[in-house]
N, CA, C, O and CB atoms as a CASP TS submission, in Angstrom:
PFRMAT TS
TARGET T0000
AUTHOR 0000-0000-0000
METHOD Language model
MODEL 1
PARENT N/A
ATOM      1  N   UNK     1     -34.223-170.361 -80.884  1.00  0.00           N
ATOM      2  CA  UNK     1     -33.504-171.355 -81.641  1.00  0.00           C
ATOM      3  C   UNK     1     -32.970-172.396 -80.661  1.00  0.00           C
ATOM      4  O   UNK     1     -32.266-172.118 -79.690  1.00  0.00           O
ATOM      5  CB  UNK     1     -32.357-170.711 -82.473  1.00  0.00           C
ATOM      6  N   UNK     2     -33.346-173.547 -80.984  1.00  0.00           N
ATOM      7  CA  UNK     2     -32.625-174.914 -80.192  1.00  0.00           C
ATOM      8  C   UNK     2     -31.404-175.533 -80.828  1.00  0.00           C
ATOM      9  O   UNK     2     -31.370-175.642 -82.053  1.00  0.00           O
ATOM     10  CB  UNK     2     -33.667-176.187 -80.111  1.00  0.00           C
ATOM     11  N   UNK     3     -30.348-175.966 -80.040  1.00  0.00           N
ATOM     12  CA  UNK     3     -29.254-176.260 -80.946  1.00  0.00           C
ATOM     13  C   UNK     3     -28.945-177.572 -79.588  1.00  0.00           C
ATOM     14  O   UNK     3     -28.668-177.379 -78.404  1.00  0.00           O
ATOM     15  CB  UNK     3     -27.876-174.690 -81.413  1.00  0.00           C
ATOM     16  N   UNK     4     -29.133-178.929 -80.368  1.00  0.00           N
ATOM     17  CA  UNK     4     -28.825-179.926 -79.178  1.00  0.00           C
ATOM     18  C   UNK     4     -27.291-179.849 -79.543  1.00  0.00           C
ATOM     19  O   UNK     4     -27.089-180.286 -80.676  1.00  0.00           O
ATOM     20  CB  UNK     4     -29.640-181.663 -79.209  1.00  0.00           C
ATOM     21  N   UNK     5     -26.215-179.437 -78.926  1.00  0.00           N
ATOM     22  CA  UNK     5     -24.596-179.436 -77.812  1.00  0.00           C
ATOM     23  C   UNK     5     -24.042-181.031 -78.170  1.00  0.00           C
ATOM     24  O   UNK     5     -24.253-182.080 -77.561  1.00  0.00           O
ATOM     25  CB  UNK     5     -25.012-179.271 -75.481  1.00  0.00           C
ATOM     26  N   UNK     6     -23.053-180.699 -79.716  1.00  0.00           N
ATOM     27  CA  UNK     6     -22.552-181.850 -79.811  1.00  0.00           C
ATOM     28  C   UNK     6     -21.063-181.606 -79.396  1.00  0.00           C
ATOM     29  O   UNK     6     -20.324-182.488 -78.956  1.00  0.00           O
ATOM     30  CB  UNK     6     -22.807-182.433 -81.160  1.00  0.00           C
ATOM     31  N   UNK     7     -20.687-180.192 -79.606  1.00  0.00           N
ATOM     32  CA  UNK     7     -19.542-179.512 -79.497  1.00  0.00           C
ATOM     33  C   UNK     7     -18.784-178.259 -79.651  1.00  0.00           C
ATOM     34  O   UNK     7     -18.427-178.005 -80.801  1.00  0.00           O
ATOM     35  CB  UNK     7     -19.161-179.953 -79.885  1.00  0.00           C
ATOM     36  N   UNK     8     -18.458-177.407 -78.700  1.00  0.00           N
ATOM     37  CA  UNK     8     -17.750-176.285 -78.876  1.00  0.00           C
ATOM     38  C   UNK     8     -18.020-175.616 -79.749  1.00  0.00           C
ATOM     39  O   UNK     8     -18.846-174.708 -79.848  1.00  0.00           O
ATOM     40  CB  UNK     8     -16.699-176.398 -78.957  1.00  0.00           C
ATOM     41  N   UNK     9     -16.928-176.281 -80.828  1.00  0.00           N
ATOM     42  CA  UNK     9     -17.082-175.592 -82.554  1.00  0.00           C
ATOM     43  C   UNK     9     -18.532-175.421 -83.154  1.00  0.00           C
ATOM     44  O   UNK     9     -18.963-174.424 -83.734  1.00  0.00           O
ATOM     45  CB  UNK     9     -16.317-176.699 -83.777  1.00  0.00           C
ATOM     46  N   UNK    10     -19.202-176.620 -82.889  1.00  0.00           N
ATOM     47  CA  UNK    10     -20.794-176.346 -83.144  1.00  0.00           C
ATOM     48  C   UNK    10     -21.405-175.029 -82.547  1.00  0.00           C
ATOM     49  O   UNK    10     -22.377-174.464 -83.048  1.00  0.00           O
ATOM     50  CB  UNK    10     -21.658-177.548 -82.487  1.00  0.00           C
ATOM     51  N   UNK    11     -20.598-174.501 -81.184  1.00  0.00           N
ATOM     52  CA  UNK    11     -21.671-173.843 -80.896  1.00  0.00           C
ATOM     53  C   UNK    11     -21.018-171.724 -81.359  1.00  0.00           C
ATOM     54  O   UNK    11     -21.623-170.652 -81.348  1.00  0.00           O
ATOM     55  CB  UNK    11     -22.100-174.436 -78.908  1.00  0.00           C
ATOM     56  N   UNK    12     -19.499-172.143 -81.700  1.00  0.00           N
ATOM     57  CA  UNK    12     -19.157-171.146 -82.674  1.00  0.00           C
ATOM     58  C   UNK    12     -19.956-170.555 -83.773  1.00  0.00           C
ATOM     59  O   UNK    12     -20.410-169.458 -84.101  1.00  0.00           O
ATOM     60  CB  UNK    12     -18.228-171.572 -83.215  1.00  0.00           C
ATOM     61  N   UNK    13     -19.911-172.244 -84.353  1.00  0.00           N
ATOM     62  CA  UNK    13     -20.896-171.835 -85.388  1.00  0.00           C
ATOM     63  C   UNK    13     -22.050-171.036 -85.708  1.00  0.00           C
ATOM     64  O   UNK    13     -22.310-170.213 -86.586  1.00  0.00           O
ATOM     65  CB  UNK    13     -21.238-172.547 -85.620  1.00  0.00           C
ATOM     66  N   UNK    14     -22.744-171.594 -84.599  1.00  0.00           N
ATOM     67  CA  UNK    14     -23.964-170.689 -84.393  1.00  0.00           C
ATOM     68  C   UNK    14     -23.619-169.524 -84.278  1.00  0.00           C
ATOM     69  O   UNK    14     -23.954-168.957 -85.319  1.00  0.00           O
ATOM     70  CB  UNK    14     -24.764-170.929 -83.328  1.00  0.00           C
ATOM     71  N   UNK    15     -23.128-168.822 -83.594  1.00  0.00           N
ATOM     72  CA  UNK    15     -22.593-167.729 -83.257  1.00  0.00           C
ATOM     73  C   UNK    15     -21.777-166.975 -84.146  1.00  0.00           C
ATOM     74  O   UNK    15     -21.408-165.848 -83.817  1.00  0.00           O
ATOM     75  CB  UNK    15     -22.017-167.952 -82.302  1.00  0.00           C
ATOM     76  N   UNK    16     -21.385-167.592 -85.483  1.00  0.00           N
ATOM     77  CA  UNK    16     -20.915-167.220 -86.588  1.00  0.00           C
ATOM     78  C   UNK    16     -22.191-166.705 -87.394  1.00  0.00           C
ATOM     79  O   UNK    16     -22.254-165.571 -87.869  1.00  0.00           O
ATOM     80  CB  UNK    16     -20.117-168.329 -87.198  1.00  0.00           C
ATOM     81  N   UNK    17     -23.286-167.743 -87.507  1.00  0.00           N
ATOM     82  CA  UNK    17     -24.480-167.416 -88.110  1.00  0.00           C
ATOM     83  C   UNK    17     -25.327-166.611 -87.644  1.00  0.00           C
ATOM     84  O   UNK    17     -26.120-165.968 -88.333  1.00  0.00           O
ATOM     85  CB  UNK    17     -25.071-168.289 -88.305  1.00  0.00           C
ATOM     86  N   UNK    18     -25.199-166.557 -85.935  1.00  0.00           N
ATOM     87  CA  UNK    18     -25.980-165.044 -85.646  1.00  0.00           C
ATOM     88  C   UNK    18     -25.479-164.146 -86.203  1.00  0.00           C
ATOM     89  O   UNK    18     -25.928-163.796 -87.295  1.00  0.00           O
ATOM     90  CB  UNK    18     -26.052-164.501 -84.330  1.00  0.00           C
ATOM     91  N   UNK    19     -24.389-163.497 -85.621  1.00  0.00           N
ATOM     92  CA  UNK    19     -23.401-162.600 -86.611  1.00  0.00           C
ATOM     93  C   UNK    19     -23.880-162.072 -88.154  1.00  0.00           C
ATOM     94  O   UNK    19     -24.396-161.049 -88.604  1.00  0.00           O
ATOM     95  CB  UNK    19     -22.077-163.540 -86.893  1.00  0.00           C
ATOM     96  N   UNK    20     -23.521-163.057 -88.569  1.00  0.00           N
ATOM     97  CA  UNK    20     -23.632-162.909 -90.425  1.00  0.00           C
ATOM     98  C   UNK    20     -25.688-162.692 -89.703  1.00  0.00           C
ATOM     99  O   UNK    20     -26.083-161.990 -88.772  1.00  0.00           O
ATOM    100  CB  UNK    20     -22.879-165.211 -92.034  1.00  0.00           C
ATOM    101  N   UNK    21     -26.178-163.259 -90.270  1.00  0.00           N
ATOM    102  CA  UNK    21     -27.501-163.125 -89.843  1.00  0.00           C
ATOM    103  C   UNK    21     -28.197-161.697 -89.361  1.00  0.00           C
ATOM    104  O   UNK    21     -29.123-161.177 -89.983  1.00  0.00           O
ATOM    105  CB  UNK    21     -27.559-164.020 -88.814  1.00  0.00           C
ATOM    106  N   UNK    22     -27.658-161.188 -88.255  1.00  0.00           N
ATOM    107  CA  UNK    22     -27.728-159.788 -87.625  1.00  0.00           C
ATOM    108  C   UNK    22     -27.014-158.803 -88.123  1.00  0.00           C
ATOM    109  O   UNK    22     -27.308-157.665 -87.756  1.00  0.00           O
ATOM    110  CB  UNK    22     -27.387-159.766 -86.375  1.00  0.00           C
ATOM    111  N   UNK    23     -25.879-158.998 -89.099  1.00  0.00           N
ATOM    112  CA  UNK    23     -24.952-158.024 -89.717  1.00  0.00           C
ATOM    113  C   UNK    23     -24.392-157.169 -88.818  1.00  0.00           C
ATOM    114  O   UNK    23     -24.238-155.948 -88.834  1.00  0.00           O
ATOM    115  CB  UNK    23     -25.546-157.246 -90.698  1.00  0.00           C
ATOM    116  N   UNK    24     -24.074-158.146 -87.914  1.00  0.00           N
ATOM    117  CA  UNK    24     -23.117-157.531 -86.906  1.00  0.00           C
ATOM    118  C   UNK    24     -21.342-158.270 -87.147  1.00  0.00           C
ATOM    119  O   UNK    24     -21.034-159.445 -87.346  1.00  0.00           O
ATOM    120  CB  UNK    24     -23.881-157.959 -85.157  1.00  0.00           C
ATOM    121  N   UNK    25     -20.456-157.045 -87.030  1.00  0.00           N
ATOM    122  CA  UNK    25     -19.088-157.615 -87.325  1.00  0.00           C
ATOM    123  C   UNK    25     -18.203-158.153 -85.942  1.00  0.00           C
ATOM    124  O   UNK    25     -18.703-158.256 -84.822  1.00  0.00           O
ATOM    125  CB  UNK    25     -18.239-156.393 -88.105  1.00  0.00           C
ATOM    126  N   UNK    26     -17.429-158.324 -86.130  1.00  0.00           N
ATOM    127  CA  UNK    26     -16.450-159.021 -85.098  1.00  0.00           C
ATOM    128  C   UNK    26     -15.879-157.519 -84.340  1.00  0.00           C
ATOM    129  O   UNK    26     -15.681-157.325 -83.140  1.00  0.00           O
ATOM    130  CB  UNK    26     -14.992-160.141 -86.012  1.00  0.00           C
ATOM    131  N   UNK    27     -15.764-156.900 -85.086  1.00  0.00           N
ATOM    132  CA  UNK    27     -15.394-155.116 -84.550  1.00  0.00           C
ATOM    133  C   UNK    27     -15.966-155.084 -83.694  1.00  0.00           C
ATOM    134  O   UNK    27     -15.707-155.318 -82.514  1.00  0.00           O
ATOM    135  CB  UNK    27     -15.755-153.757 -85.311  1.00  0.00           C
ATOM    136  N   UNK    28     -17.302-154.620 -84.481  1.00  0.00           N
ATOM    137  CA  UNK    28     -18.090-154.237 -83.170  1.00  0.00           C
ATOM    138  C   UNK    28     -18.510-154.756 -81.818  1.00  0.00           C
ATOM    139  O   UNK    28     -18.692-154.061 -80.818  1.00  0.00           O
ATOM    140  CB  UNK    28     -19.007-154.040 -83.489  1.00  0.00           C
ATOM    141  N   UNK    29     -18.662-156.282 -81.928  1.00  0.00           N
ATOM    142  CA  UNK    29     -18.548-156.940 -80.796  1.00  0.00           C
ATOM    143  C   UNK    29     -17.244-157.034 -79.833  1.00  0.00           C
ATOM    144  O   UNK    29     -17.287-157.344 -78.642  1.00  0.00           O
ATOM    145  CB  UNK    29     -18.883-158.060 -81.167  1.00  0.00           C
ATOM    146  N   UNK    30     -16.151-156.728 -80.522  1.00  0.00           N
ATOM    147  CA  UNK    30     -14.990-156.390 -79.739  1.00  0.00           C
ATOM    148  C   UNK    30     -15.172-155.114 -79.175  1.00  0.00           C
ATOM    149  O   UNK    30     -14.692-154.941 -78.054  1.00  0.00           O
ATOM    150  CB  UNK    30     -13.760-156.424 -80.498  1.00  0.00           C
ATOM    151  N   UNK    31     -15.916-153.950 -79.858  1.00  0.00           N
ATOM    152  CA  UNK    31     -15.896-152.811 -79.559  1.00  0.00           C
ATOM    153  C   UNK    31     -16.407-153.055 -77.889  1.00  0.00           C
ATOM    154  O   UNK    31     -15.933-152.688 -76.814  1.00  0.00           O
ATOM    155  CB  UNK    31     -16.760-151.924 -80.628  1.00  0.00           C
ATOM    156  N   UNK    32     -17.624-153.870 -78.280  1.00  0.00           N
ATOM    157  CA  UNK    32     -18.757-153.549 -77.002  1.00  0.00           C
ATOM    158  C   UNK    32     -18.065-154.427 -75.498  1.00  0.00           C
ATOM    159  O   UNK    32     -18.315-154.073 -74.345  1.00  0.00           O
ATOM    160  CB  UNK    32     -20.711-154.402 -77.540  1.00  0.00           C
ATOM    161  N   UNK    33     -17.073-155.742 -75.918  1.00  0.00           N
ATOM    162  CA  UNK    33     -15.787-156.657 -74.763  1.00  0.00           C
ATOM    163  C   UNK    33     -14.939-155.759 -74.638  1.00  0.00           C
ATOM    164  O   UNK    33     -14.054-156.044 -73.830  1.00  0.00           O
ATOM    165  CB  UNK    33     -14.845-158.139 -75.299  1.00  0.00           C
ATOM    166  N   UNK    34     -14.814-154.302 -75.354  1.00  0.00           N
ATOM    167  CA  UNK    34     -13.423-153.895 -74.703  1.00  0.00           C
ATOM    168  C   UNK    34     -12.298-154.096 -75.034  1.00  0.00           C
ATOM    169  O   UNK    34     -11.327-153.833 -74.325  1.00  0.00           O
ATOM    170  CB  UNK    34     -13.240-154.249 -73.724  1.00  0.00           C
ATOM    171  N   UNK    35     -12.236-154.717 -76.439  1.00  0.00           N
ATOM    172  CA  UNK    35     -11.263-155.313 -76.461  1.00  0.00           C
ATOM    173  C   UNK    35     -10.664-155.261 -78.135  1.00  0.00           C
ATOM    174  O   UNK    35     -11.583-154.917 -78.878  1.00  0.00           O
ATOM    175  CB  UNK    35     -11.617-156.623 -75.806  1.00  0.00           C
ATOM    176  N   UNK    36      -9.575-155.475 -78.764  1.00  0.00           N
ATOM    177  CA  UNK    36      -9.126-155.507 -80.293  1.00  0.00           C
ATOM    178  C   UNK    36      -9.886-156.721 -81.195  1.00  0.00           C
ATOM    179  O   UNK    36      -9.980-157.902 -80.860  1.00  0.00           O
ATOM    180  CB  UNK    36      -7.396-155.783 -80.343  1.00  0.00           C
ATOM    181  N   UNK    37     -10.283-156.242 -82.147  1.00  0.00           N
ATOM    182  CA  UNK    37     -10.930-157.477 -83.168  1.00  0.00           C
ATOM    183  C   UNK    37     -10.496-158.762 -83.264  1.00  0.00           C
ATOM    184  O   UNK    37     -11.087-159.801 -83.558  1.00  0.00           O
ATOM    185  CB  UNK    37     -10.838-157.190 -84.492  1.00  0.00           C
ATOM    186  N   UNK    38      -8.601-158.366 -82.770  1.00  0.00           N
ATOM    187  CA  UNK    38      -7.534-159.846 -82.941  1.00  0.00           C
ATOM    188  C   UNK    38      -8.328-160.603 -81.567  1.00  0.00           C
ATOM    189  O   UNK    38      -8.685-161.781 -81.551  1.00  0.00           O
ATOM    190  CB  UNK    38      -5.238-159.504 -82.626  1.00  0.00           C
ATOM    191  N   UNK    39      -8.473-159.776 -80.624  1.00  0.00           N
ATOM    192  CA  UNK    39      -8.349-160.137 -79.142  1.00  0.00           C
ATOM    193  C   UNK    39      -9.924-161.536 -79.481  1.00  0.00           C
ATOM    194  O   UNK    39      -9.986-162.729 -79.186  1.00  0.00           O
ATOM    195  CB  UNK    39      -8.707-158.252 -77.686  1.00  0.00           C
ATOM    196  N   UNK    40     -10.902-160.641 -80.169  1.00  0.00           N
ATOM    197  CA  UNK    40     -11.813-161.508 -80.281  1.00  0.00           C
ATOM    198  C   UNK    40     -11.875-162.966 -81.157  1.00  0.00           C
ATOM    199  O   UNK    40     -12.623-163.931 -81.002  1.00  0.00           O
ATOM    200  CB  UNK    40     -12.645-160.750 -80.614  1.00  0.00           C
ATOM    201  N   UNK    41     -11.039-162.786 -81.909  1.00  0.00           N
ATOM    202  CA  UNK    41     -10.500-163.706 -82.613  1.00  0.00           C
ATOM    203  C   UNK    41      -9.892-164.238 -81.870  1.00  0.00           C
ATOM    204  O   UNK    41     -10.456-165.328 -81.774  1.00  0.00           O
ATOM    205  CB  UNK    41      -9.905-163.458 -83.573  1.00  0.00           C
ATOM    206  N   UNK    42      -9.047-164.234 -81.205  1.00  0.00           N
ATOM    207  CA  UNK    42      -8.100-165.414 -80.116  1.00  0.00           C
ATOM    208  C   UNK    42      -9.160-165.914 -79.327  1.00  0.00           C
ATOM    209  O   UNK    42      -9.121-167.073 -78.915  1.00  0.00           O
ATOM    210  CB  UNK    42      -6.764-164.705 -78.918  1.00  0.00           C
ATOM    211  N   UNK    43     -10.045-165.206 -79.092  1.00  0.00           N
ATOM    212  CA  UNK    43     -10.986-165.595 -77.759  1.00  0.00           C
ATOM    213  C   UNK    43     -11.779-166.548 -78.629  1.00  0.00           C
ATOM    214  O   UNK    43     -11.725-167.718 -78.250  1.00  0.00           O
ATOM    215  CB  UNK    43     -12.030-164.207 -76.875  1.00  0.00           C
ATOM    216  N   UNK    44     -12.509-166.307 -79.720  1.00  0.00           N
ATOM    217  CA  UNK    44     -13.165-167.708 -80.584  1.00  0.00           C
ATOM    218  C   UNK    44     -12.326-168.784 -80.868  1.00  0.00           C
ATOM    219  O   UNK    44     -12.650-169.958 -80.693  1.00  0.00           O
ATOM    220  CB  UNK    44     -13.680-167.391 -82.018  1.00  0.00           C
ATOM    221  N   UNK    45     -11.075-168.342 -81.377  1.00  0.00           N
ATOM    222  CA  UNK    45     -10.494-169.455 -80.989  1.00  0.00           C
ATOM    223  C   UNK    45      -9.717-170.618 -80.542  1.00  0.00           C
ATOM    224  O   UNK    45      -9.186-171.616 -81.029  1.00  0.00           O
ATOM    225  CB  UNK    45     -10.556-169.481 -81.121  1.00  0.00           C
ATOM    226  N   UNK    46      -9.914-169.954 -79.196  1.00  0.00           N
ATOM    227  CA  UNK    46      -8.779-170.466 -78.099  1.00  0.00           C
ATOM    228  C   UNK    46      -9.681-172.111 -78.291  1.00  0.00           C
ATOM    229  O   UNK    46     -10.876-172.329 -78.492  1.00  0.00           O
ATOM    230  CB  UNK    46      -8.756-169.417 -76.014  1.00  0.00           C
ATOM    231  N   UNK    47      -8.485-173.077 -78.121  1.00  0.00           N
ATOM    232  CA  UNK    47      -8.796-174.469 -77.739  1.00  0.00           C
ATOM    233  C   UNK    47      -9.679-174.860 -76.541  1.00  0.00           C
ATOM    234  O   UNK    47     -10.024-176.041 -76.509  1.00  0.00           O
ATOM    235  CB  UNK    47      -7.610-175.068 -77.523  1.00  0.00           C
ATOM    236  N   UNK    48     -10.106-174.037 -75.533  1.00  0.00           N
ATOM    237  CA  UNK    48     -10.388-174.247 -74.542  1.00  0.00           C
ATOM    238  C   UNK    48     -12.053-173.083 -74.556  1.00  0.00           C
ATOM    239  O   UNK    48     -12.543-172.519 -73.578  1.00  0.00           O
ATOM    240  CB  UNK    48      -8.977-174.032 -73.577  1.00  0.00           C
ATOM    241  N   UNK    49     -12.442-173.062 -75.670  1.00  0.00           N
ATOM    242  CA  UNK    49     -13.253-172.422 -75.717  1.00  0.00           C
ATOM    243  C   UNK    49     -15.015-172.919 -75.300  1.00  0.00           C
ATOM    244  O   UNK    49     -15.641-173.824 -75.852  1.00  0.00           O
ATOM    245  CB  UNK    49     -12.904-172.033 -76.861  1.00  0.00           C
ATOM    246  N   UNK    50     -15.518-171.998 -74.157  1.00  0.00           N
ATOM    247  CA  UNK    50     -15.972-172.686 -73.444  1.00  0.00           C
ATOM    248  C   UNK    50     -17.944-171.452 -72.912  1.00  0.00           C
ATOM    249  O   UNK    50     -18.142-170.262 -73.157  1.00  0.00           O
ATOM    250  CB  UNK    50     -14.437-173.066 -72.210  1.00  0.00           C
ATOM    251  N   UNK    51     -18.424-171.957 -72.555  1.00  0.00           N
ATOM    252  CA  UNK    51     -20.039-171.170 -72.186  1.00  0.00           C
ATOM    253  C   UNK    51     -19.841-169.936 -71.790  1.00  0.00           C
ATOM    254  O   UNK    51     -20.700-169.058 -71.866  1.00  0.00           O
ATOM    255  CB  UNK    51     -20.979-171.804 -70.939  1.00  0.00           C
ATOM    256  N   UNK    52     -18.434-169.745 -71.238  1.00  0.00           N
ATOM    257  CA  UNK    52     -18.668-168.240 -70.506  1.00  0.00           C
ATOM    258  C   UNK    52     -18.015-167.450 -71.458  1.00  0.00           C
ATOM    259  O   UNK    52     -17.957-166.221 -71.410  1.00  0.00           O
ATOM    260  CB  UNK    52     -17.982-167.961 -68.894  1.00  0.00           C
ATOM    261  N   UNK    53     -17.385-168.361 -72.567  1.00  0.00           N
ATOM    262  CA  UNK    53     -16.929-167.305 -73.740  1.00  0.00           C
ATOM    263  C   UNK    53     -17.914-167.183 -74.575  1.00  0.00           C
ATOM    264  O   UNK    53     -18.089-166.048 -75.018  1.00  0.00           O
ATOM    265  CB  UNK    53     -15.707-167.667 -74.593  1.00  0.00           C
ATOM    266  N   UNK    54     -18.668-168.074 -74.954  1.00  0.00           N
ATOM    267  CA  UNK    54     -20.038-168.360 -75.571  1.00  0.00           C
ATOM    268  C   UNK    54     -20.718-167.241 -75.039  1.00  0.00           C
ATOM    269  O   UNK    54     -20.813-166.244 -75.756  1.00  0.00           O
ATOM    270  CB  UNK    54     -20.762-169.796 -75.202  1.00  0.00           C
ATOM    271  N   UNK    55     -21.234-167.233 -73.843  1.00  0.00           N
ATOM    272  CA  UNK    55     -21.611-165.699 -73.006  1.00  0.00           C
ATOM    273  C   UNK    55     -21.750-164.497 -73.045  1.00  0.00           C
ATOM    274  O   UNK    55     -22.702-163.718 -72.997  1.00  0.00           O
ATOM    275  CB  UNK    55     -21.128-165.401 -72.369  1.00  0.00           C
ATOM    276  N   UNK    56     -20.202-164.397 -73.181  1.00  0.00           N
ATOM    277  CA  UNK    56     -19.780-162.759 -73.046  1.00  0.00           C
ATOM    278  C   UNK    56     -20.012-162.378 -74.577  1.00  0.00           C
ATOM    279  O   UNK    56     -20.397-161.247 -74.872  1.00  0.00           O
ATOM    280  CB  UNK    56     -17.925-162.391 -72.457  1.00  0.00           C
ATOM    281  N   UNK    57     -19.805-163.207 -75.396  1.00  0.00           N
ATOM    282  CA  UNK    57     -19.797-163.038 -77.182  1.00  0.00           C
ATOM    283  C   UNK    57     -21.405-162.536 -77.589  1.00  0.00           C
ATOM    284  O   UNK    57     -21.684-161.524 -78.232  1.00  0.00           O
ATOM    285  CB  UNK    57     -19.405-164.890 -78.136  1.00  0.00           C
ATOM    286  N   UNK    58     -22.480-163.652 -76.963  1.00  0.00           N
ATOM    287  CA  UNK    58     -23.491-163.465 -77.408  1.00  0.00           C
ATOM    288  C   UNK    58     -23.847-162.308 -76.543  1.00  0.00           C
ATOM    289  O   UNK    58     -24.652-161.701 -77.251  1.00  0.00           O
ATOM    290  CB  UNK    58     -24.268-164.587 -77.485  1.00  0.00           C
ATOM    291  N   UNK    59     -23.725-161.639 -75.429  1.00  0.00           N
ATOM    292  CA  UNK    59     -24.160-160.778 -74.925  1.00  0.00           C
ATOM    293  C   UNK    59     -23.963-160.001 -74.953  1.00  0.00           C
ATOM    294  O   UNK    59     -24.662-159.260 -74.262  1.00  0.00           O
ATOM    295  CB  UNK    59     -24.272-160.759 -74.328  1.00  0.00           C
ATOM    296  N   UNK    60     -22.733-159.316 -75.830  1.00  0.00           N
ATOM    297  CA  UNK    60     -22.625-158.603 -76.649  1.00  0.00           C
ATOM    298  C   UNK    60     -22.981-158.160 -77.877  1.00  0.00           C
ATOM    299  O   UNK    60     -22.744-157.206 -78.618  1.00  0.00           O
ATOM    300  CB  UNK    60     -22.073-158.684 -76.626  1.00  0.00           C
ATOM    301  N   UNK    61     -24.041-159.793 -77.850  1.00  0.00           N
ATOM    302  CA  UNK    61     -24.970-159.341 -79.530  1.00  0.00           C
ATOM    303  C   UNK    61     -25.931-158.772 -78.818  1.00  0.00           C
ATOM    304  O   UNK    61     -26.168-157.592 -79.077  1.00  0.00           O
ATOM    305  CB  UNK    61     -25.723-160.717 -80.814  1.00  0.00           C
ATOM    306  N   UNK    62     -26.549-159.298 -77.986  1.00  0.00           N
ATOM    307  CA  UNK    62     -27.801-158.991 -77.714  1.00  0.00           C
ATOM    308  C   UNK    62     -28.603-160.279 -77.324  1.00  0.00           C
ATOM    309  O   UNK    62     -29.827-160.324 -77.205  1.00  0.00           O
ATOM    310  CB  UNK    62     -28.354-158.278 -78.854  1.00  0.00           C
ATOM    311  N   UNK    63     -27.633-161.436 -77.121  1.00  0.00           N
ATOM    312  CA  UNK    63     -28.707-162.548 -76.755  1.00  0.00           C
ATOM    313  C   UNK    63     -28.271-163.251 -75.499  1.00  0.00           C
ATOM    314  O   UNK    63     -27.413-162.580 -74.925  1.00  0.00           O
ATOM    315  CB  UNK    63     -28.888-163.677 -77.949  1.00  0.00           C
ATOM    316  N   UNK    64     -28.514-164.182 -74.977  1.00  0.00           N
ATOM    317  CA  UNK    64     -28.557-164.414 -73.456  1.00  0.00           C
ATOM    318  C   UNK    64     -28.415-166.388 -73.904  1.00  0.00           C
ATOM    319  O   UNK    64     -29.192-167.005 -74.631  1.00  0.00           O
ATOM    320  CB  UNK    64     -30.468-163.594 -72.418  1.00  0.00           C
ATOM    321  N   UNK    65     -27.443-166.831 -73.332  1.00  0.00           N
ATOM    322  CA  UNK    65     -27.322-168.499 -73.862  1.00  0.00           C
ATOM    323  C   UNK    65     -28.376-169.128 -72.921  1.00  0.00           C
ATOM    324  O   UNK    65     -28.292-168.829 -71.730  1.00  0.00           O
ATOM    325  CB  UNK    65     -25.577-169.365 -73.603  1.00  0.00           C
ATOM    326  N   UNK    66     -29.023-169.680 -73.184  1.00  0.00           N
ATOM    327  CA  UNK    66     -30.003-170.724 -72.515  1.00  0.00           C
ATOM    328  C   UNK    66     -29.277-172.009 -72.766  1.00  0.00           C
ATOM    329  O   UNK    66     -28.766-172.378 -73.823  1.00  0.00           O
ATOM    330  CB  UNK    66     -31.606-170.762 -73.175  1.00  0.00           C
ATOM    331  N   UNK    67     -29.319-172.611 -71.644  1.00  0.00           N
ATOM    332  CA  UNK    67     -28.547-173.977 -71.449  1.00  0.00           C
ATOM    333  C   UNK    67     -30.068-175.029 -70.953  1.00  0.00           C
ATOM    334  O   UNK    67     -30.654-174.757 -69.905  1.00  0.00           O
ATOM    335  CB  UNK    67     -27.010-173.789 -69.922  1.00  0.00           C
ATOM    336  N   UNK    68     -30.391-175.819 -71.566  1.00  0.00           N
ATOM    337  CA  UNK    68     -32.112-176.719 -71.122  1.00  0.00           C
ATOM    338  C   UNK    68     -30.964-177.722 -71.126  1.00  0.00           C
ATOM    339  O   UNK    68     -29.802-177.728 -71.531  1.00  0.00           O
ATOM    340  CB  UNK    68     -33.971-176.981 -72.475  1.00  0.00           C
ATOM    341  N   UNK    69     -31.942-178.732 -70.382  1.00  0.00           N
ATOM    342  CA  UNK    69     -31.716-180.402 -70.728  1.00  0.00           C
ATOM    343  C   UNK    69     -33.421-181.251 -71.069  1.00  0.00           C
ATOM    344  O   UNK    69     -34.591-181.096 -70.719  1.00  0.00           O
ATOM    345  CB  UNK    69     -30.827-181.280 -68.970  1.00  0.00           C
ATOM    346  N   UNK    70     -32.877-181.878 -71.670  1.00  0.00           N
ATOM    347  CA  UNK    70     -34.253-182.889 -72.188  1.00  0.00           C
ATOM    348  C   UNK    70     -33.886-184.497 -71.821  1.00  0.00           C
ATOM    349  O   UNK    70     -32.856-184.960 -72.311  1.00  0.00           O
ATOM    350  CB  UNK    70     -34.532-182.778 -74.187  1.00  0.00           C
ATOM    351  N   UNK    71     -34.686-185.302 -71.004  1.00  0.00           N
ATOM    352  CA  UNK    71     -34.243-186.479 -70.942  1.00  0.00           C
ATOM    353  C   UNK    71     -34.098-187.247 -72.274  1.00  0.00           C
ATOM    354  O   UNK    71     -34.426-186.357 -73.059  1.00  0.00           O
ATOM    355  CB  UNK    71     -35.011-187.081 -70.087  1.00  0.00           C
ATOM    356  N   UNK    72     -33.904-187.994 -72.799  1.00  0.00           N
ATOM    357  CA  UNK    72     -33.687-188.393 -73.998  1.00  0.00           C
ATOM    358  C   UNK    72     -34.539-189.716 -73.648  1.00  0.00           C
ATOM    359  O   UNK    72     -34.750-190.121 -72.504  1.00  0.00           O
ATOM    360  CB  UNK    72     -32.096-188.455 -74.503  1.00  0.00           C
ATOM    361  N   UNK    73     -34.981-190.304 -74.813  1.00  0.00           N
ATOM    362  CA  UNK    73     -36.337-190.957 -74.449  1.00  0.00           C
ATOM    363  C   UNK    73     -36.324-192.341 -75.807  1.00  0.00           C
ATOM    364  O   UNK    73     -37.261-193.135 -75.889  1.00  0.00           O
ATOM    365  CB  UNK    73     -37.925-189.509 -74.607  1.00  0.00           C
TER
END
C-alpha cells in the first residue's frame, strides 16, 4: 500500500484501518509494546506523534513502515 505523507493524522489513519482491517485490537498491540491499552492511546495521540511511533505500532502488527521518495514531475 502507498500512502503519499500529507500528515501525521493521515498516517494514524492508516494505521487505524490496518487495525480494523486485520481485526487486531488496541489491547493486543499494547499487549505485544508492553504496555496498558490507555498507554497506547496516549502514544496515538500524543501531539508530537511521529515515524518511530508509527514504527513501534505497526511492528507490532506485523508490518515494517517503508518511507520512498518520488521526484514529483
Amino acid at each position: 500500500m502507498n500512502i503519499i505523507y500529507k500528515s501525521n493524522d493521515q498516517i494514524l489513519t492508516e494505521i487505524k484501518k490496518l487495525m480494523i482491517e486485520n481485526k487486531i485490537t488496541q489491547r493486543t498491540i499494547a499487549n505485544k509494546l508492553g504496555i496498558k491499552p490507555q498507554g497506547l492511546t496516549k502514544l496515538m495521540n500524543k501531539k508530537n506523534f511521529g515515524f518511530e511511533d508509527a514504527q513501534k505500532i505497526l511492528s507490532a502488527m506485523g508490518y515494517d513502515l517503508i518511507i520512498d521518495f518520488q521526484k514529483i514531475e
